[in-house]
Phi, psi and omega in degrees: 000130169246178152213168183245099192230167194258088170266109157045035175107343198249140163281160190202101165265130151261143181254136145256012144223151184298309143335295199295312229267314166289324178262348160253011160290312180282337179276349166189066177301341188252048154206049181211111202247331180199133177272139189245139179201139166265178165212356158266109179215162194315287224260323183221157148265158190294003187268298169357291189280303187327323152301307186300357178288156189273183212285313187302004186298125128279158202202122152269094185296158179231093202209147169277346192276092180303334225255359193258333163005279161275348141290304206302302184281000187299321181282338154106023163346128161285329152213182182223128181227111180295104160294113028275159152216162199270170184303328185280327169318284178314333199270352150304320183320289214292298170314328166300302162331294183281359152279339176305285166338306203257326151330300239224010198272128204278157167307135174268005182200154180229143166243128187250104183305145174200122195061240170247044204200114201266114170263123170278135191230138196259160212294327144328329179265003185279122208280313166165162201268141175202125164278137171249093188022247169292010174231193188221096178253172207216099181299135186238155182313300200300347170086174197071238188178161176239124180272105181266162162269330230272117181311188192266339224244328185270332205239342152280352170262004171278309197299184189273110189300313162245082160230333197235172192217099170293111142304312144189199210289343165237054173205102170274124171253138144330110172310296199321335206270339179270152185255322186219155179211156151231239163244016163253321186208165171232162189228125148310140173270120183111329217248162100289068193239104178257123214235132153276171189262166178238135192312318179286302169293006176271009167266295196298336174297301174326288177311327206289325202267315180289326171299327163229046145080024176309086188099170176236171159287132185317136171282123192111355194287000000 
């Protein structure tokens, strides 16, 4: 069970079970900006789910167990509020939170020259990246594509780094965008779309993508 509530401008969901909370954090990660975690709960502890959050989460614990402290910032907490605390205490919290957030916040958009003409591309439609001998083209969610000249090498250091994946020497992904993976290919979430992994980049895809709970493994893999 969630429910939905309005504090002073913050959309505010509570979860009452751990299971919702985690899986509705992965079904709409890009309108979800900071997690509130107790951390002695019936069922799971709260450092638990906080691993299981994907890495960009922010999070603040809300706990009576002072002795928990240093796992909270160990996990890289923005704070800890020791219960009981006062409103003003919290509503420090929440600012320190929101300048962390607005600091860290990635581009919503990149410009990729085509022909003699700079197309702004928002960084959510891009499907995924493929160098073609002198171009580059860069496949959009919304369907077609954009042709660049603009290299494979130039257009991974604009994007946001943890956010895309070189995979291999012609291919960059969105992380979000994969649904399965193994150390040979990836699967787009939604597509019958299959990518290889490149021989030099299959450890670090690999690591990269299980460390942050990316995706699932192909079976058999």
């Amino acid at each position: 069970m969630s429910s939905l509530n309005f504090v002073n401008g913050l959309e505010i969901w509570i979860f009452r079970h751990s299971a919702n909370l985690v899986l509705g954090w992965k079904r709409s990660n890009d309108t979800n900006d900071l997690v509130f975690l107790d951390i002695e709960m019936n069922s799971i502890n709260g450092l638990d789910i906080a691993h299981a959050l994907p890495r960009e989460c922010c999070f603040i614990f809300t706990t009576a167990h002072a002795q928990y402290a240093l796992n909270g910032f160990d996990l890289d907490a923005v704070d800890f509020l020791h219960k009981p605390f006062a409103y003003e205490r919290f509503k420090k919290a929440v600012e320190k939170a929101i300048r962390r957030i607005e600091t860290e916040k990635v581009p919503e958009n990149i410009v990729i020259k085509q022909e003699y003409a700079n197309v702004t591309i928002p960084i959510n439609d891009i499907l995924y990246i493929e160098a073609m001998e002198n171009y580059t083209k860069i496949f959009r969610e919304n369907g077609g594509y954009i042709l660049s000249r603009t290299n494979m090498k130039t257009i991974q250091e604009i994007l946001p780094e943890e956010n895309f994946l070189r995979i291999h020497r012609s291919y960059i992904v969105p992380i979000e965008k994969i649904e399965m993976f193994s150390k040979k290919k990836i699967k787009l979430i939604g597509k019958e779309i299959f990518l290889p992994i490149g021989r030099l980049y299959a450890n670090h895809i690999y690591d990269t993508l299980i460390s942050r709970n990316s995706g699932h493994i192909f079976p058999n893999s």
